[in-house]
gemmi code that builds the backbone of each chain (N, CA, C; Angstrom):
import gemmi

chains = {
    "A": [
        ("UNK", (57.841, 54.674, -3.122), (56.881, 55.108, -2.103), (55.618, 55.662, -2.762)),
        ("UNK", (55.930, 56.647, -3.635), (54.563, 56.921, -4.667), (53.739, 55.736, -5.059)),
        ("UNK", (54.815, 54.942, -5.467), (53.978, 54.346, -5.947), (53.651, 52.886, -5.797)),
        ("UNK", (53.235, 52.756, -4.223), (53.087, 52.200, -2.906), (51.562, 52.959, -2.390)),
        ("UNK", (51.642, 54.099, -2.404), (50.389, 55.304, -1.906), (49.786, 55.065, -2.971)),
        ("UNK", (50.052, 54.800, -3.673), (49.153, 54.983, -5.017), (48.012, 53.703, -5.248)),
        ("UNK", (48.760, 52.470, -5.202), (48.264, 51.072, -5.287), (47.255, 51.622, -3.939)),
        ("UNK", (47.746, 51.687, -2.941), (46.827, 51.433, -1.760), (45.326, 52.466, -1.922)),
        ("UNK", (45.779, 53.778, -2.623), (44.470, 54.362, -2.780), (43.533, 54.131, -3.768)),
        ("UNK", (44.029, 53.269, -5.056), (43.208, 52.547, -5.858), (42.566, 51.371, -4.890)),
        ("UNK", (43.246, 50.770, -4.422), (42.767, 49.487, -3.388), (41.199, 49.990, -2.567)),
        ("UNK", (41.851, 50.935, -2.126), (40.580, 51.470, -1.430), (39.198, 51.930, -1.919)),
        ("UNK", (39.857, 52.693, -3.486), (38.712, 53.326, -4.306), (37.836, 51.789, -4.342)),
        ("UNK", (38.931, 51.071, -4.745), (38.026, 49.517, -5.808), (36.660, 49.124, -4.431)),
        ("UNK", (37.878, 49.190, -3.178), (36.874, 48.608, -1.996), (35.645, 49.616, -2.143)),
        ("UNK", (35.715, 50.697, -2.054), (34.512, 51.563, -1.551), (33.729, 51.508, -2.777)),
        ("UNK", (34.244, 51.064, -3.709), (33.230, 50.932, -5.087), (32.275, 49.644, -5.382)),
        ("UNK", (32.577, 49.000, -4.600), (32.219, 47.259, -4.391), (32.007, 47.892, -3.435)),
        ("UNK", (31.448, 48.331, -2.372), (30.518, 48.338, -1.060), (29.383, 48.898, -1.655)),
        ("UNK", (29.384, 50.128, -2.273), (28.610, 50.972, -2.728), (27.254, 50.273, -3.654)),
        ("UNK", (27.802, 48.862, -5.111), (26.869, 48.358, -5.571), (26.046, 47.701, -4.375)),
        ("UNK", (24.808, 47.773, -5.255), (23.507, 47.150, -4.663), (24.251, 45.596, -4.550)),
        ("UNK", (23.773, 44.989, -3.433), (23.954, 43.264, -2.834), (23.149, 42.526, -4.334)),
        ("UNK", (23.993, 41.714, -4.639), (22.647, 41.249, -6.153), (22.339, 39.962, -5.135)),
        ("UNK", (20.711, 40.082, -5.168), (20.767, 38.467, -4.702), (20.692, 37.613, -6.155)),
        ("UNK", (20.143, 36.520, -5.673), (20.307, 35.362, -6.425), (19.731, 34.555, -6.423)),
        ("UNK", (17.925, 34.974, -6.846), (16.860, 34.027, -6.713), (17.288, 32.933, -7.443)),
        ("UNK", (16.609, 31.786, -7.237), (16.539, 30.920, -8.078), (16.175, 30.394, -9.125)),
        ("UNK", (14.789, 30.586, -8.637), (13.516, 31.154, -9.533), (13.065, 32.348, -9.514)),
        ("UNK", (12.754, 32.837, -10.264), (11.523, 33.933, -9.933), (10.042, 33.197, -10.634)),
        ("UNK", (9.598, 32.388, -10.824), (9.065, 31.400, -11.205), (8.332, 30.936, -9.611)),
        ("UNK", (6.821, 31.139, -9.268), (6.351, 30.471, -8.587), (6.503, 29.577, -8.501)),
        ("UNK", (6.256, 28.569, -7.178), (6.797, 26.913, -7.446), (5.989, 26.521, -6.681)),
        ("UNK", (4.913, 25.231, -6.899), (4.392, 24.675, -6.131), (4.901, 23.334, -6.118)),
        ("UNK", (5.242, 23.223, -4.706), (5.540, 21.482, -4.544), (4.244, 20.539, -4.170)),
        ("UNK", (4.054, 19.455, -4.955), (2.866, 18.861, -5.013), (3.291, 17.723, -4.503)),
        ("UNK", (4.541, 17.222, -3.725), (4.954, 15.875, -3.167), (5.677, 16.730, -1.803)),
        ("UNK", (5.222, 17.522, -0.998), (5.949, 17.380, -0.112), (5.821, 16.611, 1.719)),
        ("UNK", (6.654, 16.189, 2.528), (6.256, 15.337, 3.058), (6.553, 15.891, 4.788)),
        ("UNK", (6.078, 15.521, 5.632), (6.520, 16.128, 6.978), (7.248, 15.018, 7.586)),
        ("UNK", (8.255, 14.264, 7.195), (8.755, 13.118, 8.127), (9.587, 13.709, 8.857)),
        ("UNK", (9.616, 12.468, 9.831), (10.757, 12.351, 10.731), (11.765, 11.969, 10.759)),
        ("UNK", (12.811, 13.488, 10.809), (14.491, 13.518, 10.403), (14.637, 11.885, 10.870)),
        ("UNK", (14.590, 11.393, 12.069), (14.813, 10.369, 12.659), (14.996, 9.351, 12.323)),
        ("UNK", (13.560, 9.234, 11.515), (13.223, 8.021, 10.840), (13.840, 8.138, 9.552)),
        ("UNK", (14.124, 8.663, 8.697), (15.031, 9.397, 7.655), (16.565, 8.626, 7.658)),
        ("UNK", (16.824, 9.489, 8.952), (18.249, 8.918, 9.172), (18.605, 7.516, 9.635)),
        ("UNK", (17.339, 6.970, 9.530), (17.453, 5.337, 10.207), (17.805, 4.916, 8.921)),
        ("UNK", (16.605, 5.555, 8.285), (16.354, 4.761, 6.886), (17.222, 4.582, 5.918)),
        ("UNK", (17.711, 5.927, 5.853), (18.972, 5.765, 4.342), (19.886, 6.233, 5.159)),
        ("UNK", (20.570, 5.161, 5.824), (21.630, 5.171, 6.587), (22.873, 4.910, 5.315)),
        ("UNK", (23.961, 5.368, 5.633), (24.948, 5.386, 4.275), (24.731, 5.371, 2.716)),
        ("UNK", (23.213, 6.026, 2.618), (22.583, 6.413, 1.253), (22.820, 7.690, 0.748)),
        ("UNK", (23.461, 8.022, -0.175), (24.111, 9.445, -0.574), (23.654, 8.681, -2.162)),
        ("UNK", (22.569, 9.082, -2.638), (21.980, 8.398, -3.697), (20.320, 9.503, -4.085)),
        ("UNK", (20.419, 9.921, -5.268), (18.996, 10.507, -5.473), (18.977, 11.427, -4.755)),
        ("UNK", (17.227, 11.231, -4.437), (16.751, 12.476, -3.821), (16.934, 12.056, -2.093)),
        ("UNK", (17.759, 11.479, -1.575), (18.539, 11.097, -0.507), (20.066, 11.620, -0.498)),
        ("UNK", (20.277, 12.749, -1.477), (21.219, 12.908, -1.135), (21.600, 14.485, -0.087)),
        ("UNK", (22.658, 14.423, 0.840), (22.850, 15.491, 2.056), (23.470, 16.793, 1.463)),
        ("UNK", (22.522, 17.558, 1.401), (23.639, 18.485, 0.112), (23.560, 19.500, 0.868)),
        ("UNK", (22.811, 20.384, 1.027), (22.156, 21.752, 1.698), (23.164, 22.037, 3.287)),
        ("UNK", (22.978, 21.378, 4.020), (23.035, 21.811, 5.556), (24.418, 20.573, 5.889)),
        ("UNK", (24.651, 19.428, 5.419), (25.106, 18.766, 5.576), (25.100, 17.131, 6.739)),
        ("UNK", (24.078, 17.501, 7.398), (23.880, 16.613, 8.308), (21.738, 16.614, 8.001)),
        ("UNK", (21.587, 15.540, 8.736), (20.170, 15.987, 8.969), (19.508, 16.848, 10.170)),
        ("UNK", (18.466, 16.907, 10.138), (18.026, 17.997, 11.147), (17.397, 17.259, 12.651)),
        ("UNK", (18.220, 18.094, 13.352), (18.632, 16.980, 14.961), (17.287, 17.276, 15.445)),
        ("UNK", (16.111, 17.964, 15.405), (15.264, 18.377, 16.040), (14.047, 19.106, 15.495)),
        ("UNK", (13.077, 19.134, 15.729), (11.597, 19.972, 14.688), (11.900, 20.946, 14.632)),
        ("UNK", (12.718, 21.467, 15.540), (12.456, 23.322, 15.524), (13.654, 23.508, 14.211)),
        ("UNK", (14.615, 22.783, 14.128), (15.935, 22.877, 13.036), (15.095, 22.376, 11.572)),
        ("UNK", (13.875, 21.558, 11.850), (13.711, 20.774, 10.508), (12.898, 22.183, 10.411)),
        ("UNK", (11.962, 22.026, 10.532), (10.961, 23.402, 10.175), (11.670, 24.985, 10.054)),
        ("UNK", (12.853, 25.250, 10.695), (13.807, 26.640, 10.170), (14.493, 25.754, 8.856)),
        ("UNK", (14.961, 24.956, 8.599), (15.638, 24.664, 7.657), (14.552, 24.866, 5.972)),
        ("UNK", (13.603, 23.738, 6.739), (12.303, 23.339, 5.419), (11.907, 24.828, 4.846)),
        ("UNK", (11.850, 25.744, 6.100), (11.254, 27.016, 5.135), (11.988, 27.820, 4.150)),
        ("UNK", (13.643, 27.663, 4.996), (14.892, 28.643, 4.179), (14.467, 28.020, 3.178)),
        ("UNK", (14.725, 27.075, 2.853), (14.824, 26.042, 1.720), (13.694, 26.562, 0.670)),
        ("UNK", (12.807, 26.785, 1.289), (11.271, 27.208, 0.232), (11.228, 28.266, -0.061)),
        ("UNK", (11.393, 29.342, 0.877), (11.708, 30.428, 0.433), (12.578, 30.863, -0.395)),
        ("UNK", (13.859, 30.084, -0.280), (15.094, 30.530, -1.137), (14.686, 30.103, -2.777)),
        ("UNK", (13.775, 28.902, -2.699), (13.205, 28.332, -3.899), (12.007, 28.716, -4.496)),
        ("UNK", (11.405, 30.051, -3.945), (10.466, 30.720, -4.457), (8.625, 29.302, -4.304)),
        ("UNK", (8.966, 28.308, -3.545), (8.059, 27.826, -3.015), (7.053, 28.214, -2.622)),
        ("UNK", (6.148, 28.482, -3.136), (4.530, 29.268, -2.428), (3.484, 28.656, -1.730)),
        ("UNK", (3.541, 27.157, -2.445), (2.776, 26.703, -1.938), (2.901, 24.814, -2.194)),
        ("UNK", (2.375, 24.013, -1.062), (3.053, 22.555, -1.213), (2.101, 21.900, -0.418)),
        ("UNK", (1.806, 20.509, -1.478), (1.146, 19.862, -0.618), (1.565, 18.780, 0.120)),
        ("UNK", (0.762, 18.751, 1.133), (1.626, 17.582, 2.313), (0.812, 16.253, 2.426)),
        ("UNK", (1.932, 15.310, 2.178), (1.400, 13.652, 2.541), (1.325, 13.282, 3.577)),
        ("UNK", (1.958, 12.158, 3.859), (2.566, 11.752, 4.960), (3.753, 12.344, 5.817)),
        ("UNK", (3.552, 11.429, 7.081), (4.437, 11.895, 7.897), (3.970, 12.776, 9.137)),
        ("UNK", (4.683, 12.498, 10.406), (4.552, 13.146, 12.184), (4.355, 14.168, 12.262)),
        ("UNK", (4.893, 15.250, 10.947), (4.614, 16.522, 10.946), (4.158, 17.359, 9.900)),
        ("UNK", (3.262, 16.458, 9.645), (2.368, 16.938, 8.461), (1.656, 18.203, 8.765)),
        ("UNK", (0.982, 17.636, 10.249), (-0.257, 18.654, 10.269), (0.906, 20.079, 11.420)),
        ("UNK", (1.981, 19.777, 11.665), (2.950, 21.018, 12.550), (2.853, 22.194, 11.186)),
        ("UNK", (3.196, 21.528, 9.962), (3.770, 21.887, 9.137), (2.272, 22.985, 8.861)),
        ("UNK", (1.234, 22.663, 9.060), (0.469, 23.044, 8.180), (-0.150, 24.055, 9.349)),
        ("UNK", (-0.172, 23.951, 10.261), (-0.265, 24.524, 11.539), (0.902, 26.070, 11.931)),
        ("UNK", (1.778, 25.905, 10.917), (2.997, 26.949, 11.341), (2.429, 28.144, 10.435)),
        ("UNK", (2.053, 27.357, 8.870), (1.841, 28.248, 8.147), (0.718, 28.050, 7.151)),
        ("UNK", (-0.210, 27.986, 7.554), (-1.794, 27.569, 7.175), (-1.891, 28.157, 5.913)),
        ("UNK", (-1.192, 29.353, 5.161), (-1.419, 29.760, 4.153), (-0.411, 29.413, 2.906)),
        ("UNK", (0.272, 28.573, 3.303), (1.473, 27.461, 2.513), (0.545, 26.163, 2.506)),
        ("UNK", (0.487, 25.455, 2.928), (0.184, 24.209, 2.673), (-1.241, 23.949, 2.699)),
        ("UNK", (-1.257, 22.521, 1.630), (-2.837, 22.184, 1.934), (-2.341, 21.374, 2.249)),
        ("UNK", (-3.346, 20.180, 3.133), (-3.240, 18.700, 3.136), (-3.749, 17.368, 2.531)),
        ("UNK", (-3.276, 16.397, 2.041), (-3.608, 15.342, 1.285), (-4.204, 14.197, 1.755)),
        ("UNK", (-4.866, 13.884, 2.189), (-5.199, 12.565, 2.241), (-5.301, 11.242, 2.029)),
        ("UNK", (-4.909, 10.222, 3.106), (-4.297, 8.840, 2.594), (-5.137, 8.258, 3.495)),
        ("UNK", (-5.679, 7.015, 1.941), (-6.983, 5.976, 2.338), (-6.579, 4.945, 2.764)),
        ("UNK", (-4.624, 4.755, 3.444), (-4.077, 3.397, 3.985), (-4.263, 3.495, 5.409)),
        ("UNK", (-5.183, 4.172, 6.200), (-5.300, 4.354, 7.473), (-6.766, 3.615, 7.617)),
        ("UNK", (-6.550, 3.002, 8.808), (-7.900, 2.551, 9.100), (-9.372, 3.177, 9.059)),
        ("UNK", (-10.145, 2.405, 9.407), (-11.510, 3.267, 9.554), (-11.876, 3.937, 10.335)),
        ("UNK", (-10.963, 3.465, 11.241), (-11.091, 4.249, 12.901), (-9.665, 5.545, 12.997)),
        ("UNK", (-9.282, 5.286, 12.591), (-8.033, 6.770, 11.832), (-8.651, 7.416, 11.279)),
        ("UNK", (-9.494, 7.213, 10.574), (-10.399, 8.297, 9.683), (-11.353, 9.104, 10.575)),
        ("UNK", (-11.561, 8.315, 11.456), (-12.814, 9.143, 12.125), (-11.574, 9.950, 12.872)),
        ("UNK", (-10.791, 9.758, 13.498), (-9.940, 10.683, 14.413), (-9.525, 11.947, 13.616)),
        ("UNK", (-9.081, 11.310, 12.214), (-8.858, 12.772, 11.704), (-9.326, 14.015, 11.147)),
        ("UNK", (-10.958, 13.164, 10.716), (-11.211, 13.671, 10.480), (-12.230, 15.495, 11.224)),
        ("UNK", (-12.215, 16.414, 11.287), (-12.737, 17.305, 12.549), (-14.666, 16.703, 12.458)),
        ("UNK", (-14.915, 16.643, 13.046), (-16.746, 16.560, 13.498), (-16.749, 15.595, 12.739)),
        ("UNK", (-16.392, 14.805, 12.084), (-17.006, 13.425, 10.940), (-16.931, 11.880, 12.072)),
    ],
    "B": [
        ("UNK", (11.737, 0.336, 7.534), (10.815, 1.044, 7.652), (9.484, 0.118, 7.035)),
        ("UNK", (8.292, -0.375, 8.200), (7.827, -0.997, 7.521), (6.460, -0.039, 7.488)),
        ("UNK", (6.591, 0.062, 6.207), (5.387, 1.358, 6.129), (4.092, 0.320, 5.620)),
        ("UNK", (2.953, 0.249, 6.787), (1.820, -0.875, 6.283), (0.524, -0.164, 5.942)),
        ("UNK", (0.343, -0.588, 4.789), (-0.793, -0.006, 3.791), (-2.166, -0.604, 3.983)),
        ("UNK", (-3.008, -0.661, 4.914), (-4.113, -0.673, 4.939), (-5.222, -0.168, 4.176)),
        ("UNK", (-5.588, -1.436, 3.447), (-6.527, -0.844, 2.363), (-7.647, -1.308, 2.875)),
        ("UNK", (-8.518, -0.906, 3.895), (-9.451, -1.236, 4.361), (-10.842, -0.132, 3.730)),
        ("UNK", (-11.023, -0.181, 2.107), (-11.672, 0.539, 1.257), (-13.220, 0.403, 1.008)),
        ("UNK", (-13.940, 0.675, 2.071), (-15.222, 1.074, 1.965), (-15.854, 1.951, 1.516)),
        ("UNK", (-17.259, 1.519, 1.029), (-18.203, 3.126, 0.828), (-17.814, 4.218, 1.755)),
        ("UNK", (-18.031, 3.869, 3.225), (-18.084, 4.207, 4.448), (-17.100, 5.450, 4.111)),
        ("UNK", (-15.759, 5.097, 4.452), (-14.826, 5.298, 4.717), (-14.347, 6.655, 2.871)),
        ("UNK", (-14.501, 6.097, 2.121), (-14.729, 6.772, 1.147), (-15.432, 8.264, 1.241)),
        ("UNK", (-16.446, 8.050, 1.647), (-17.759, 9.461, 2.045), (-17.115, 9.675, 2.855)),
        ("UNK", (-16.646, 9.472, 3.626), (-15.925, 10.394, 4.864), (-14.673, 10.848, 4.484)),
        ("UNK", (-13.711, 10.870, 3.228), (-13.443, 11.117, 2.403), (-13.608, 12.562, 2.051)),
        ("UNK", (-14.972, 12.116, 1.112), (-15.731, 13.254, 0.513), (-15.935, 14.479, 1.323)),
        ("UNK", (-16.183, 14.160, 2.855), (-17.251, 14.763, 3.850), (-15.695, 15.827, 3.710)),
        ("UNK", (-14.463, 15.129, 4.322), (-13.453, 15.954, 4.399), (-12.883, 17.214, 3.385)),
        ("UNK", (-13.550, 16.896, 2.443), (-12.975, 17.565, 1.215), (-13.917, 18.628, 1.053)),
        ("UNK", (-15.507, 18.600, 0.889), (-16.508, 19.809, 1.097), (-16.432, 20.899, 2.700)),
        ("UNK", (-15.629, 19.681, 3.727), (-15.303, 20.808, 4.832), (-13.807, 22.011, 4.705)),
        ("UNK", (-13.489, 21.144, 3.314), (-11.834, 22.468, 3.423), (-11.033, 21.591, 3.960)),
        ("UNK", (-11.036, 19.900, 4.791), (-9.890, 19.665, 5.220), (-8.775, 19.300, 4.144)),
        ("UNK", (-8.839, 18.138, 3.744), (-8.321, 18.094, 2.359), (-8.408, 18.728, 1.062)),
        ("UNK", (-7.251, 18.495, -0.003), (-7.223, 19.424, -0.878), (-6.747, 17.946, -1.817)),
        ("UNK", (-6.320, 16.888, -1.434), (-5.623, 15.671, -2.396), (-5.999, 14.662, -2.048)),
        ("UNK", (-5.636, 13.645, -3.096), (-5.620, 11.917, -2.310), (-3.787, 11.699, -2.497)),
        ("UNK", (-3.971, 10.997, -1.633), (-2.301, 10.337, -1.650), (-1.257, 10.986, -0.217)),
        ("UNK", (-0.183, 10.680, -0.654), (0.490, 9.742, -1.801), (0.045, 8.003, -1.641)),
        ("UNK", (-0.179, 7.806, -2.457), (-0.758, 6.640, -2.625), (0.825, 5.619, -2.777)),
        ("UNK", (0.879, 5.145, -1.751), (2.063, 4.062, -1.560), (2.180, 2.883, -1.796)),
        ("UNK", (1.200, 2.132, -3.103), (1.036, 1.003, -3.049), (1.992, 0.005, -3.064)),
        ("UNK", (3.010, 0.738, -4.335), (4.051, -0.267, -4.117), (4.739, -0.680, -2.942)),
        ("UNK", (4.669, -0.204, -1.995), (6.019, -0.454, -0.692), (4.557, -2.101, -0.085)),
        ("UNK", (3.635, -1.894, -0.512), (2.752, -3.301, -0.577), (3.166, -4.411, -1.450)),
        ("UNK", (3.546, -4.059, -2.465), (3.188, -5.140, -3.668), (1.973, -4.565, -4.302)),
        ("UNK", (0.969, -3.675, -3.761), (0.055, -3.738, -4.810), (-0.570, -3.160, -6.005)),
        ("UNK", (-0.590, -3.773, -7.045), (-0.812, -2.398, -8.548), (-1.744, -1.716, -8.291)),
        ("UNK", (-1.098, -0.637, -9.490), (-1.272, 0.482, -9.407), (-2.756, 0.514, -9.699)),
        ("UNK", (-3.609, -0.277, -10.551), (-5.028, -0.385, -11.167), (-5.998, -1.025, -10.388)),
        ("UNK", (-5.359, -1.523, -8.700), (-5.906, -2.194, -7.757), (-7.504, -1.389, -7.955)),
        ("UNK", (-8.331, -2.046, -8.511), (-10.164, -1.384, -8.218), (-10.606, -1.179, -6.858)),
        ("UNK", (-9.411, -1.797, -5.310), (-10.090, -1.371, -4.304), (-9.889, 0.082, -3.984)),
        ("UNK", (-9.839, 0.844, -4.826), (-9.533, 2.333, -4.555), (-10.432, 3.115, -5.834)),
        ("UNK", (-11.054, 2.618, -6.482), (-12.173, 3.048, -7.433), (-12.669, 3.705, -6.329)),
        ("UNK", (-13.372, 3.567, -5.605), (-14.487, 4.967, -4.395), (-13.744, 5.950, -4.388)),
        ("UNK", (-12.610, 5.599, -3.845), (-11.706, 7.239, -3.578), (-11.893, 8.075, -4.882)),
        ("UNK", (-11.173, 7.242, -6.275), (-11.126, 8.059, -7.120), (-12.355, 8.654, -7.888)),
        ("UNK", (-13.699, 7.435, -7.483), (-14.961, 8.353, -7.986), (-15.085, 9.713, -7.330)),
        ("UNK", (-15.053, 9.819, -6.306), (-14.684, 10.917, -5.374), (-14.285, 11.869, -5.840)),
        ("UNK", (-12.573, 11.465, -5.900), (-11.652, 12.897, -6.510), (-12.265, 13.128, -7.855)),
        ("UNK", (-12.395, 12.101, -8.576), (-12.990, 12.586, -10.448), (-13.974, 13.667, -9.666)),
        ("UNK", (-15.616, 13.647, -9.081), (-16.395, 14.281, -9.387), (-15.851, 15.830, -8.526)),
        ("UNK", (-15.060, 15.805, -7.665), (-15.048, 16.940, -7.122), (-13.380, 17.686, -7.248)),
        ("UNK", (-13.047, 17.325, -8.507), (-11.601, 17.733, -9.553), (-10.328, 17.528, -8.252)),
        ("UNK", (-10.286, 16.639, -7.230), (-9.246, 16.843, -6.414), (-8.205, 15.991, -6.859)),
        ("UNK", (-6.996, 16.588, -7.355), (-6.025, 15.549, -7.727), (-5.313, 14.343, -6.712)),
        ("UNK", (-4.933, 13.346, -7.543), (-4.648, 12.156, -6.384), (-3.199, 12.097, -6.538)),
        ("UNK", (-2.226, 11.794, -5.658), (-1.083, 11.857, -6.010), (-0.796, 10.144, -5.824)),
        ("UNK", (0.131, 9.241, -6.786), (0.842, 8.127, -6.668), (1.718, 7.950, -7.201)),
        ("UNK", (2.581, 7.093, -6.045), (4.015, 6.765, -6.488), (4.298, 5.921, -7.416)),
        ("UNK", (4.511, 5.902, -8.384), (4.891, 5.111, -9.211), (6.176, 4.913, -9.690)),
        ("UNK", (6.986, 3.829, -9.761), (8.782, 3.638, -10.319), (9.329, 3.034, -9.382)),
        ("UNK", (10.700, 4.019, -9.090), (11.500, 3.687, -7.988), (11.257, 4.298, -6.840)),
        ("UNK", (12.216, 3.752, -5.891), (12.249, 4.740, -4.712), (13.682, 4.868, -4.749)),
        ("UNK", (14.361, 3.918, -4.320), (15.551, 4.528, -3.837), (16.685, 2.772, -3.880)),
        ("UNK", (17.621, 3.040, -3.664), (18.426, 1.713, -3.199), (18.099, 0.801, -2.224)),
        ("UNK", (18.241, -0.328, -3.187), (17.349, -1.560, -1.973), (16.209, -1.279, -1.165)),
        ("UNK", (15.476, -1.660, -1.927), (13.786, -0.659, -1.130), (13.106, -2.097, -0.291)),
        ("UNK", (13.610, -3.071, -0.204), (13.018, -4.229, 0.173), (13.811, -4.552, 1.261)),
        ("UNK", (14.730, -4.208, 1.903), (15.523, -3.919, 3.181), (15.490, -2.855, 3.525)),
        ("UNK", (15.755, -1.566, 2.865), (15.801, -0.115, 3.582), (13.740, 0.279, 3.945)),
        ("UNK", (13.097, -0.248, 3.395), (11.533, 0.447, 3.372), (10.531, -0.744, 3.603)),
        ("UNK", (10.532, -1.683, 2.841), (9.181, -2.829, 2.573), (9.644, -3.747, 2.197)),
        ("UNK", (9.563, -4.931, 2.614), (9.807, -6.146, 2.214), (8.917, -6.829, 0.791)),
        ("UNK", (7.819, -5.835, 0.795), (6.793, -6.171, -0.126), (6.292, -5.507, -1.198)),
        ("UNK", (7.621, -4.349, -1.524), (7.986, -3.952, -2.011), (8.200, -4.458, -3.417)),
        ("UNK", (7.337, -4.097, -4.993), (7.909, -4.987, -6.097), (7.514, -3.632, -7.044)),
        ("UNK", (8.652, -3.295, -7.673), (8.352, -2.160, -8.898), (7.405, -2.956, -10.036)),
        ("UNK", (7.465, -3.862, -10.219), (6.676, -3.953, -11.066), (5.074, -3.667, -10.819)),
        ("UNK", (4.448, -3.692, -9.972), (3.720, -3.236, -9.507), (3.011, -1.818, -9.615)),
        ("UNK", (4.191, -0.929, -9.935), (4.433, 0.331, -9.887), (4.633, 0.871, -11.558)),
        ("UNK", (4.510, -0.260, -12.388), (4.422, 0.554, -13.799), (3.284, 1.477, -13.963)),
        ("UNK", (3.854, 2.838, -14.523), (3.148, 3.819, -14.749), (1.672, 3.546, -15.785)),
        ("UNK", (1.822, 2.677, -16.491), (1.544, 2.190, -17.671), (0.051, 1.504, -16.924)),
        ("UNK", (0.147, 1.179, -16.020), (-1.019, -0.023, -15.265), (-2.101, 1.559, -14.996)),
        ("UNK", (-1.685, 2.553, -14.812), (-2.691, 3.853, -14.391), (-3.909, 3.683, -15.591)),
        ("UNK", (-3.361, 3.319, -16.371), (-4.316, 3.633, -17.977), (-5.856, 3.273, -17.709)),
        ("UNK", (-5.924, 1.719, -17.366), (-7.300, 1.539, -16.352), (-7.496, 1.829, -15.497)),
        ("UNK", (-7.037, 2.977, -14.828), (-7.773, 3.724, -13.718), (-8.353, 4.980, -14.849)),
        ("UNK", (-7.425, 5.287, -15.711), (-7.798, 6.860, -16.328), (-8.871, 6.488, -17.342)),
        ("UNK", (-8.974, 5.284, -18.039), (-10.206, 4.451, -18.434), (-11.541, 4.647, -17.912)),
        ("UNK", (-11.433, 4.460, -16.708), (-12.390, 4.244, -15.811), (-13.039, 5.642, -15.283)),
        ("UNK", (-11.743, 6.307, -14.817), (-11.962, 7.790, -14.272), (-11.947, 8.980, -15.560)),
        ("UNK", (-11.811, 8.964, -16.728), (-11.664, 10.411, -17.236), (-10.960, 11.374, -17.495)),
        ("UNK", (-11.846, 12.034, -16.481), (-11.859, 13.416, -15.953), (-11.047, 13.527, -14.706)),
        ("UNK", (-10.814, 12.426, -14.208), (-9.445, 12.623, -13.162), (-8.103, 13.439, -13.245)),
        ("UNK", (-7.871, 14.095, -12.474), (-6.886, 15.154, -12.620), (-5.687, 14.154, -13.009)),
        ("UNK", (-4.538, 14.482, -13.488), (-3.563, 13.567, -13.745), (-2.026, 14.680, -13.669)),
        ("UNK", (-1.109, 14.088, -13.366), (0.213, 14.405, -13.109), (1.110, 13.730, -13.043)),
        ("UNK", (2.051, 13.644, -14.291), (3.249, 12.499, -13.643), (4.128, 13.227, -12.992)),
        ("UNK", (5.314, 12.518, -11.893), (6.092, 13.203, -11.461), (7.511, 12.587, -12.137)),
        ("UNK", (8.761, 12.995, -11.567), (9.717, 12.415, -11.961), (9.984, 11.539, -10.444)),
        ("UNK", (11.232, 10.653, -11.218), (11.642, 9.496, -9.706), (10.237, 8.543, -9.421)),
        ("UNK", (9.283, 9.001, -9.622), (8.498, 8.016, -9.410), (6.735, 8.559, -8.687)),
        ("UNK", (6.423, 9.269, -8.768), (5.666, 9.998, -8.821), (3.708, 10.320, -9.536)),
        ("UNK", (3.047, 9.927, -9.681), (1.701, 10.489, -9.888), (1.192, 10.941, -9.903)),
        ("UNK", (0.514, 12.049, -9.872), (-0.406, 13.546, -9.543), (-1.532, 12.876, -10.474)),
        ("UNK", (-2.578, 12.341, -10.453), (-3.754, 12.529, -10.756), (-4.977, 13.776, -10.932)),
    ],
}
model = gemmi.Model(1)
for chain_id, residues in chains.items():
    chain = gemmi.Chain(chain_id)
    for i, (resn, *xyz) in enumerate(residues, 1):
        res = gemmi.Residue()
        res.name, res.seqid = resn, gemmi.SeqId(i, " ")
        for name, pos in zip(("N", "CA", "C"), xyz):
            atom = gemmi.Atom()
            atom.name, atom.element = name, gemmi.Element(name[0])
            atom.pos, atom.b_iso = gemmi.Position(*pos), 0.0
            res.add_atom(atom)
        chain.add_residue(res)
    model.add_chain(chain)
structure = gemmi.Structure()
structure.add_model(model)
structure.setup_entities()
């Protein structure tokens, strides 16, 4: 029985001693990171695309599925950047290029692509 | 995914370009997708753009290499890596300089 009371009040010390340390996180980096390829597509089109592709930078690692909806892609895209010490990224292509850049104007710049017509250019561009 | 590359590369269209880049909208060129075209990487119909980025230091980003598994059914039919040798940039950087430059990995460019 002693020594029954005994185990259990070490048990407890150990617990309350492990509550007590500081939480360590577990940056990744502490290393600024700028992503200079990043892209705003559509999960959609994604999942059309590399349909049974578990290959490269196609592969489902993070969340496990893709992201059913903008509001899931854009909470996901940021954990993701944040957790990766991401500061700042530039955006190509893709439906949600300019959401992306619109959420958080002080993250992203935008890139420009000369495969759009002449008349795309004038739309995107503001007053030109 | 048929991603179609319109290279419809004018002065015009070029300066308006430029215009974007002295207003703060842009900060890059690219990604420059030629390969999912077929077309190399040293194509001269994109000399304007890059006189552009050379004089006003904006880096250009292009894909160059692979993409991914079966890129000519999953992406572009017109799709040809060879196209995409890194090696073909040399006469653009010939030409340009002072062009910002960046390789990436997987397939990648930063100019």
């Amino acid at each position: 029985m002693k020594i029954k009371t005994g185990c259990v009040h070490l048990f407890l010390f150990l617990v309350l001693i492990g509550c007590e340390n500081e939480v360590q996180t577990d940056p990744i980096t502490e290393n600024r990171v700028f992503d200079v390829a990043m892209q705003g597509v559509n999960p959609a089109w994604f999942e059309r695309a590399m349909d049974g592709v578990d290959y490269g930078i196609h592969r489902v690692e993070k969340y496990g599925e893709m992201a059913a909806d903008s509001a899931t892609l854009f909470r996901n895209s940021f954990e993701q950047m944040d957790s990766h010490n991401i500061q700042r990224a530039l955006l190509s292509h893709g439906v949600y290029k300019e959401s992306f850049l619109d959420k958080r104007p002080d993250m992203f710049l935008l890139s420009y692509e000369p495969d759009l017509s002449l008349e795309d250019h004038k739309k995107s561009g503001p007053g030109v | 995914m048929n991603r179609i590359c319109h290279l419809k590369i004018t002065k015009k269209a070029a300066l308006e370009f430029e215009q974007n880049i002295l207003n703060g909208r842009y900060s890059a060129l690219g990604e420059l997708g030629l390969i999912y075209e077929g077309i190399p990487l040293n194509t001269p119909d994109l000399y304007p753009y890059y006189e552009i980025a050379e004089k006003h230091g904006v880096p250009v980003l292009i894909h160059t290499g692979f993409s991914g598994p079966n890129p000519q059914q999953v992406l572009s039919p017109a799709f040809r890596i060879g196209t995409a040798n890194p090696l073909l940039l040399e006469d653009v950087l010939i030409e340009f300089p002072d062009l910002e430059d960046h390789n990436d990995a997987y397939g990648l460019a930063l100019l």
